[in-house]
C-alpha positions as CSV (number, residue, x, y, z in Angstrom):
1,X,0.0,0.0,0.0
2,X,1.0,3.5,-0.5
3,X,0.8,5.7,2.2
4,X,0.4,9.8,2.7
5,X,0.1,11.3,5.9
6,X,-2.1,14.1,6.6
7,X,0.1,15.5,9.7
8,X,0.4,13.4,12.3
9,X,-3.2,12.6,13.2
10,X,-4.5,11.0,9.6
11,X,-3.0,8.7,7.7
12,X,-3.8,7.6,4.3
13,X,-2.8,4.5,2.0
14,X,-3.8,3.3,-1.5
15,X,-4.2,-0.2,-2.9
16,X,-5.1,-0.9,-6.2
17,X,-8.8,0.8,-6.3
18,X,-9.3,1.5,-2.5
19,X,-8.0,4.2,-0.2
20,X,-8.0,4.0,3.6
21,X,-8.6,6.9,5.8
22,X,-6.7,6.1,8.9
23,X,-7.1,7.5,12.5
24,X,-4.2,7.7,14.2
25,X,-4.1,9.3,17.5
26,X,-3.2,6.3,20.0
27,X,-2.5,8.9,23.2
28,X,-6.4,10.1,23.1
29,X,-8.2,6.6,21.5
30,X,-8.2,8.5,18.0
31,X,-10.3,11.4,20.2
32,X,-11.2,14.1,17.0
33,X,-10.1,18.1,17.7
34,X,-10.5,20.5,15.4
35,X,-7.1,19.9,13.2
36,X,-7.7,15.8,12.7
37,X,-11.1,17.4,11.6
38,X,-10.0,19.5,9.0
39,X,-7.3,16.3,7.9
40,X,-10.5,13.8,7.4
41,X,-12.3,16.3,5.9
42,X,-9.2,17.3,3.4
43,X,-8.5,13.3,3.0
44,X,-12.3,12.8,2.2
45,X,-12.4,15.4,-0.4
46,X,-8.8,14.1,-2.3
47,X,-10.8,10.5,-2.1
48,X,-14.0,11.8,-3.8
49,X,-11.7,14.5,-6.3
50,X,-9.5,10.8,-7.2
51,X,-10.5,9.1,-10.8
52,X,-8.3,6.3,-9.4
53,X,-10.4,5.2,-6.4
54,X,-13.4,3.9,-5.8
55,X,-14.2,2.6,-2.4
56,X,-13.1,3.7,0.8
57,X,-12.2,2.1,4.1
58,X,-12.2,4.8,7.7
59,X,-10.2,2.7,10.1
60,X,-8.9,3.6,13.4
61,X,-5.4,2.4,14.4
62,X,-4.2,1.0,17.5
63,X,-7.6,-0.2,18.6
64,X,-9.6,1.9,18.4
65,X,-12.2,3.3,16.0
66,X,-12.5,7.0,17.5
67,X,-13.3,7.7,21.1
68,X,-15.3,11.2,20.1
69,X,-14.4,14.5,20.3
70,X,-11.4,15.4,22.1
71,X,-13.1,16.8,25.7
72,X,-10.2,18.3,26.9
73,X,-9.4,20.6,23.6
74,X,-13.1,21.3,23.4
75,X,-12.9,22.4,27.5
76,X,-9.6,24.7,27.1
77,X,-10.9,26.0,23.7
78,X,-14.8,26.6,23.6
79,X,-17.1,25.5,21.3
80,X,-16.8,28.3,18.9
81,X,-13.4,26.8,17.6
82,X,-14.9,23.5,16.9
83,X,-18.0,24.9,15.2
84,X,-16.7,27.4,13.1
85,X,-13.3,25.8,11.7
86,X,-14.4,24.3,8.8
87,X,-15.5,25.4,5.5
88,X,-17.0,22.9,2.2
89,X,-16.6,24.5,-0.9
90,X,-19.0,21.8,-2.4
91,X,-19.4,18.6,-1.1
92,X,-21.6,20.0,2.3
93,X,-25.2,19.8,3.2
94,X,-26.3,23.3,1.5
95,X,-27.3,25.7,4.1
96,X,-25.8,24.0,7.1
97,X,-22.3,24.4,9.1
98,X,-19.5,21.9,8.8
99,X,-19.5,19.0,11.2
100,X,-17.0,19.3,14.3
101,X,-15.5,15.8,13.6
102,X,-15.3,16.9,9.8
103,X,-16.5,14.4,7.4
104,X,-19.8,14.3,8.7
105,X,-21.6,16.6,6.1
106,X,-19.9,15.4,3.0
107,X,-21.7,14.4,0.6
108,X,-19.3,11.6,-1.5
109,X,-20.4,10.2,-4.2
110,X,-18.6,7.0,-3.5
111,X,-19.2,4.4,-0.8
112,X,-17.0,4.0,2.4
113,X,-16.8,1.3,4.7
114,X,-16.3,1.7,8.1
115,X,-13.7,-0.6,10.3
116,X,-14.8,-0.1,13.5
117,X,-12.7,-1.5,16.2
118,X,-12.8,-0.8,20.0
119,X,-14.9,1.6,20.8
120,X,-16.5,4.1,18.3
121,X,-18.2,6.5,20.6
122,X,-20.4,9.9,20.9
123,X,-19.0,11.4,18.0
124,X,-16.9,8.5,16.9
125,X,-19.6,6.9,16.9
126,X,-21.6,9.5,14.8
127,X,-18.2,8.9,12.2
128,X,-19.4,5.2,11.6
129,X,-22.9,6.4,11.3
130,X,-21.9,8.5,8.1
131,X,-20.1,5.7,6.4
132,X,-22.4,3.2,4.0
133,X,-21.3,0.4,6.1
134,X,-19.8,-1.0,9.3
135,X,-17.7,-3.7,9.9
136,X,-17.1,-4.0,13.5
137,X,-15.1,-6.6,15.4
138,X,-16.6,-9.1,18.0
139,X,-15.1,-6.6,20.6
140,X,-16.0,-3.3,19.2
141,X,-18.7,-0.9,21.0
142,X,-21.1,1.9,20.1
143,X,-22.5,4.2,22.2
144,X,-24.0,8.2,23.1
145,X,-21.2,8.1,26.0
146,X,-21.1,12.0,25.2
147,X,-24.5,11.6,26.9
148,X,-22.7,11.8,30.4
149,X,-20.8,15.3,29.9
150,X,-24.4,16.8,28.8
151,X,-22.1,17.1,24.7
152,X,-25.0,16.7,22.3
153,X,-24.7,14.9,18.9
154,X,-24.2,17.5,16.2
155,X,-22.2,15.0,13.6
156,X,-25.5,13.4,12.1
157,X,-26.3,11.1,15.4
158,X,-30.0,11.7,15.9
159,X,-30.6,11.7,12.4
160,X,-28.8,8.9,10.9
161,X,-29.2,6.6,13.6
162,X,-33.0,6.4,13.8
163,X,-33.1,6.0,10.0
164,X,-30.9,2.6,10.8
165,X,-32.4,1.3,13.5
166,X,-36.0,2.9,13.7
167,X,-36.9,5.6,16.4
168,X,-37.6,3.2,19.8
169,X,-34.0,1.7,19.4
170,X,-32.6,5.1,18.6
171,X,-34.4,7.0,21.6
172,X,-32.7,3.9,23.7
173,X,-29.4,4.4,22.5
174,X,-29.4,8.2,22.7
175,X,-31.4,8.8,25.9
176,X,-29.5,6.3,28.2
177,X,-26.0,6.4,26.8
178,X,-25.4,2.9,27.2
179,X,-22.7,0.6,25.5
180,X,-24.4,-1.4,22.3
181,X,-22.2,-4.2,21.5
182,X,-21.1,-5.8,18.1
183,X,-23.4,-8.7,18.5
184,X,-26.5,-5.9,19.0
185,X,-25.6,-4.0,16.6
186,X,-25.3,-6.5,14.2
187,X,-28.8,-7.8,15.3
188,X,-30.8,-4.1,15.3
189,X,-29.0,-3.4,11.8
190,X,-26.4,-1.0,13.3
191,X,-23.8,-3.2,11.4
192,X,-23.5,-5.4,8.9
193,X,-20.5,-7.6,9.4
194,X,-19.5,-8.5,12.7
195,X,-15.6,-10.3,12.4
196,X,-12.7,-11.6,14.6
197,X,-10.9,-9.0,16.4
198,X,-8.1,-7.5,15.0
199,X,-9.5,-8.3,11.2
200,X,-11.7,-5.2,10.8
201,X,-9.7,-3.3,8.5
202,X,-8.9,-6.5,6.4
203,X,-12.3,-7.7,6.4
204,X,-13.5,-4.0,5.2
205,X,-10.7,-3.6,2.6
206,X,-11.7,-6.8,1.1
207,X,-15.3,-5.9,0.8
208,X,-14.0,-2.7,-0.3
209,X,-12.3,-4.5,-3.5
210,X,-14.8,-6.7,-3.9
211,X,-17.2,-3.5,-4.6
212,X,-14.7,-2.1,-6.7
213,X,-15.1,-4.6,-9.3
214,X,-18.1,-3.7,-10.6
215,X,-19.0,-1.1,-13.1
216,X,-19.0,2.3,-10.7
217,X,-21.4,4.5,-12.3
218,X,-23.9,1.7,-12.1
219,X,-22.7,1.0,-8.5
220,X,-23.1,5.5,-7.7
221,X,-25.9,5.7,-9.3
222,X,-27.7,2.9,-7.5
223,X,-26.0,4.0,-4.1
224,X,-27.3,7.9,-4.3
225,X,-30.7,6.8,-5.1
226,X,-31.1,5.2,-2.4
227,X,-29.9,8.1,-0.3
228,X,-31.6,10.6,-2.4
229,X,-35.4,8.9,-1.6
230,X,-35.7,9.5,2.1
231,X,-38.3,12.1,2.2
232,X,-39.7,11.5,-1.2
233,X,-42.9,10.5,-2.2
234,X,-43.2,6.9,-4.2
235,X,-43.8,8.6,-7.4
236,X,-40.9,11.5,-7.4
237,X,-39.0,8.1,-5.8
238,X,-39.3,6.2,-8.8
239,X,-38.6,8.9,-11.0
240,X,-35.7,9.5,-9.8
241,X,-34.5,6.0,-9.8
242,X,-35.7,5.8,-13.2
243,X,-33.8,9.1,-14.3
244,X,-30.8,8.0,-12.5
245,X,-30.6,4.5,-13.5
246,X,-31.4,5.0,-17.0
247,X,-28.3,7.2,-17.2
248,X,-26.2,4.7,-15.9
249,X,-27.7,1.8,-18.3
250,X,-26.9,4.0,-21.2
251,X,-23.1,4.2,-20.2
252,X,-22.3,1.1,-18.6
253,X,-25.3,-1.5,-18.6
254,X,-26.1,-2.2,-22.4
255,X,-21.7,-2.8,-22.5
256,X,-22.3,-5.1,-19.6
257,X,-25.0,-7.0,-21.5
258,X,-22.9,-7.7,-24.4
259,X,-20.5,-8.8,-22.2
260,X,-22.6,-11.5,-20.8
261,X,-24.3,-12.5,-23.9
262,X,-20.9,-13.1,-24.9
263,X,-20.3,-15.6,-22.0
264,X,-19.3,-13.6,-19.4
265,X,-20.2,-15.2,-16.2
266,X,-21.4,-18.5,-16.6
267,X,-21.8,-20.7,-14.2
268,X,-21.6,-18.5,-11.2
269,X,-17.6,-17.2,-12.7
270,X,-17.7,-13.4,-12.4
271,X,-13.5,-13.4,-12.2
272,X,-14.2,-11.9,-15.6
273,X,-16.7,-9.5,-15.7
């Protein structure tokens, strides 16, 4: 893998198709202050600006996913430097200000996978949340511990999470604070792969390549539908779909069906598509 540090705090290394975003700030369990923001945010826009990648993994090293935001910058600085720190030229929720932990209002166009080891907490937590998917080792933890410091969840907590795991679990998770384990969040469909500690980042790279694959415009176009309908009525829905996929079928789907009237994947082979 190639690698290219953003400072000290964020690392990030390239294999064939996929990049991964790596956490790396051991002394405070990956903890997020306003710099490491502004490094995701910076090494999630060079992932969505790069023709050469596809899929993304957000990994955080030495055991850890992300333990939140960093409590003890947040109590010597004030809130105004985390709120006000960051600026997204384009890829932001219109009309709304940037995420402390950074990458939590971008709008990609790809997927990412999160690998969540250890704990992933309050705002770390809220970091898993914006990825596509989670794969979290047997170990690994969620949970609104911010809930105990009276820090609310401004990173896309009370939205996202209820839209996962319906509004009774989410009020459960967010009004108590309480420690949701792999094996629940697997069952309640806050995860969807739950793997052997210590293999999250491999396990999530290799999904990652395995998406990679396939066609991608197919694969976006699919992917921001299905982000685009929440709030839509069936009919506007559909439409969009349609409008979308269509697109999609013109460019990529009518080669892909020459390719398999050709013999392309017979026989459950799809080495060669």
């Amino acid at each position: 893998m190639a690698g290219d540090r953003h400072g000290n705090a964020v690392v990030v290394e390239k294999s064939d198709r996929v990049t991964t975003v790596i956490l790396d700030r051991p002394d405070v369990r990956n903890a997020v202050d306003p710099d490491t923001a502004s490094k995701l945010v910076a090494a999630f826009t060079e992932f969505e600006a790069d023709g050469g990648a596809d899929v993304a993994v957000f990994w955080g090293a030495h055991g850890a996913f992300c333990a939140g935001g960093d409590l003890k910058h947040l109590a010597a600085s004030g809130a105004d430097v985390w709120l006000n720190q960051l600026s997204y030229p384009r890829l932001g929720y219109a009309g709304t200000p940037p995420g402390p932990l950074g990458p939590s209002r971008l709008e990609l166009s790809k997927p990412v996978i999160a690998a969540v080891s250890g704990a992933a907490v309050a705002g770390g937590m809220e970091l898993a949340l914006w990825c596509d998917m989670r794969v979290m080792e047997e170990s690994a933890f969620f949970g609104v511990y911010c809930r105990r410091w009276g820090v609310p969840l401004i990173d896309g907590g009370t939205v996202r999470l209820p839209r996962l795991v319906g509004m009774g679990r989410a009020m459960d998770i967010i009004l108590t604070g309480r420690k949701v384990t792999a094996a629940e969040a697997y069952r309640i469909g806050l995860c969807e792969r739950v793997v052997a500690d210590g293999t999250a980042r491999q396990a999530a790279e290799e999904l990652a390549h395995a998406i990679q694959r396939f066609p991608q415009e197919c694969v976006r176009a699919d992917r921001a539908s299905a982000y685009r309908q929440h709030g839509l009525a069936l009919r506007d829905a559909m439409r969009q779909e349609y409008e979308g996929g269509l697109a999609a079928l013109r460019r990529e789907g009518i080669a892909g069906a020459g390719r398999f009237a050709q013999g392309a994947g017979r026989h459950g082979d799809y080495g060669n598509i």
